[in-house]
C-alpha positions as CSV (number, residue, x, y, z in Angstrom):
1,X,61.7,90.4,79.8
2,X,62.8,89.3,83.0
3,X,66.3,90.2,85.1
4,X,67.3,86.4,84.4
5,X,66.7,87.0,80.3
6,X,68.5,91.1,80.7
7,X,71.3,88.9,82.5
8,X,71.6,86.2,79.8
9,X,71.6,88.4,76.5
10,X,75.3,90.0,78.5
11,X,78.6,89.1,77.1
12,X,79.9,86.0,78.7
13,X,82.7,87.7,80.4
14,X,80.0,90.2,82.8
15,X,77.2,87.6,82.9
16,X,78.9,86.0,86.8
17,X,79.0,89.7,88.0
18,X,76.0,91.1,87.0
19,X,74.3,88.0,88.3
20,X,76.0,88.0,91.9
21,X,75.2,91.7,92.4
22,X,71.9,91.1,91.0
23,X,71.4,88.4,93.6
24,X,72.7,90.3,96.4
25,X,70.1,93.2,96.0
26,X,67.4,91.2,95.6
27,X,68.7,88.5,99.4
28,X,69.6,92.2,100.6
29,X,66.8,94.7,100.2
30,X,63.6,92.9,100.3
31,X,61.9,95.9,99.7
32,X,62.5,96.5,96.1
33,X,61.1,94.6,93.3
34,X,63.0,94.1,90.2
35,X,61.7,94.6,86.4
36,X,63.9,95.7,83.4
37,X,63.0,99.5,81.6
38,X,64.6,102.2,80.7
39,X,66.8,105.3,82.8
40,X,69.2,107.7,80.7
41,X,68.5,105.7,77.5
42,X,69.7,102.5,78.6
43,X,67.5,99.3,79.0
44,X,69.0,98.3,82.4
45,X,67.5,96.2,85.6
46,X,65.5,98.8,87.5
47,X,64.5,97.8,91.1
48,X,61.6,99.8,92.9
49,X,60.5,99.8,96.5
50,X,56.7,101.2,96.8
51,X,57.0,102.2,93.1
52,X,59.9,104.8,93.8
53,X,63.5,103.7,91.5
54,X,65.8,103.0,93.7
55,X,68.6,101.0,92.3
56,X,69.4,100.1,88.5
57,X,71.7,97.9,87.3
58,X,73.0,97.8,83.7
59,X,75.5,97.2,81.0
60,X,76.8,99.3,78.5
61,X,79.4,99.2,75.6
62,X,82.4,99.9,77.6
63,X,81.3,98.7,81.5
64,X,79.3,98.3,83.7
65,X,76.8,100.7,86.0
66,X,75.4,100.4,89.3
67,X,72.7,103.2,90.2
68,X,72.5,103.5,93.9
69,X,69.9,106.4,94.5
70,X,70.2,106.4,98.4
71,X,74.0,107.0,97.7
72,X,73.0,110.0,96.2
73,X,71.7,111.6,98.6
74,X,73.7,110.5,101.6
75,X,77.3,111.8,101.6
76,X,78.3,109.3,104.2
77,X,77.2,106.5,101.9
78,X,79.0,108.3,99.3
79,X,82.0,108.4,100.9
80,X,82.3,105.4,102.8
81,X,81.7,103.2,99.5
82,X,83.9,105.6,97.0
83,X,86.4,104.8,99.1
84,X,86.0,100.6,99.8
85,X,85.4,100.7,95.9
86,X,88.1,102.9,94.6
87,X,88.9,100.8,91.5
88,X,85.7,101.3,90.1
89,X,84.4,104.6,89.0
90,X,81.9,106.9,91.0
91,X,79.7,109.8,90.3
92,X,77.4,111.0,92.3
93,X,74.6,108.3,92.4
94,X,76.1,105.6,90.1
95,X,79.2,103.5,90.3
96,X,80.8,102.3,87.0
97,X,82.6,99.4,86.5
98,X,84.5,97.0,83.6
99,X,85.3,94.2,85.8
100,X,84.2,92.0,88.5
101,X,87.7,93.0,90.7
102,X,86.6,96.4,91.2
103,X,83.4,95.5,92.4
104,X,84.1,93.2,95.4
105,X,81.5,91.3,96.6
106,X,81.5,91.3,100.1
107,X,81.4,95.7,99.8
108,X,79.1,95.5,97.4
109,X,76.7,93.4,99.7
110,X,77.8,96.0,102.6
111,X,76.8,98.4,100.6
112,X,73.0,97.4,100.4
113,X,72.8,96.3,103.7
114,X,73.4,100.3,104.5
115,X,71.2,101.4,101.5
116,X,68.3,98.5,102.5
117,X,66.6,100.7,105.4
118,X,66.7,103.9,103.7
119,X,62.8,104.5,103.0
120,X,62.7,106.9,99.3
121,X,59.2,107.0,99.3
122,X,59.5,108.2,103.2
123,X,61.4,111.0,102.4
124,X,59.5,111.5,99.3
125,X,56.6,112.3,100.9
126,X,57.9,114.4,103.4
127,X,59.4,116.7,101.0
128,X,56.1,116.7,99.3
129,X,54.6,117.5,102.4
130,X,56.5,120.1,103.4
131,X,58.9,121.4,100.4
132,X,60.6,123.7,103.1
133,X,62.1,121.3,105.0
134,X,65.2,120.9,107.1
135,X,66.1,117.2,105.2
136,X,68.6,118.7,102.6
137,X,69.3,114.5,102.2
138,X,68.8,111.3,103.0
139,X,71.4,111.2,106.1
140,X,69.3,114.6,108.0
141,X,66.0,112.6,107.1
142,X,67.4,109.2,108.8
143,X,69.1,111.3,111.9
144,X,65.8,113.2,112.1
145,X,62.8,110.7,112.1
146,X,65.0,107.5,114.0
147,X,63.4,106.9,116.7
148,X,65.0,106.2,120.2
């Protein structure tokens, strides 16, 4: 099944949202690719950059979820975006949602175009690499390998 055929089985009433959000990730963060499976027992939209999960995208009985896995481990992500998006629900990687006015669009597109550069599979390897390092998350990793 394809995003476009996860999209089109929705009830009428999310199909707009999930489609714009959708579309943002996809115009946003040309690194991922975007196929539908499973997370947490939920058939969602799962999109990968370099094979790593990085976002998901899904709807449930009761709402809707955004997984955001940079978000997770960047505080300042965390914070800045609980706060722009404080109708809609957050826990620590995921942001839950029932309607389309607690997910604005022009945040939500902010909110990719901070999440875009952040390299998972980077900082995957590092901590493979070295399992004692000093990147306790993704905000050390990004202060700590930018370069000048």
């Amino acid at each position: 099944m394809t995003p476009a055929a996860y999209i089109s089985r929705q009830d009428l009433s999310r199909k707009d949202t999930l489609s714009n959000i959708h579309q943002i990730i996809v115009d946003t963060d040309k690194s991922v690719s975007a196929e539908i499976g499973t997370m947490m027992s939920k058939e969602m939209i799962i999109y990968k950059a370099d094979n790593v999960f990085k976002y998901g995208l899904a709807s449930v009985k009761d709402y809707m979820s955004l997984h955001v896995l940079p978000m997770y481990g960047s505080p300042i992500i965390y914070n800045k975006y609980s706060n722009l998006l404080n109708k809609a629900k957050f826990q620590k990687g995921c942001i839950n949602f029932k309607s389309a006015e607690q997910m604005p669009l022009p945040i939500v597109k902010e909110l990719f175009e901070d999440c875009a550069p952040i390299n998972l599979a980077a900082i995957m390897a590092e901590l493979k690499k070295n399992p004692e390092s000093k990147y306790r998350n993704v905000d050390d990793f990004e202060r700590k390998t930018k370069k000048p």
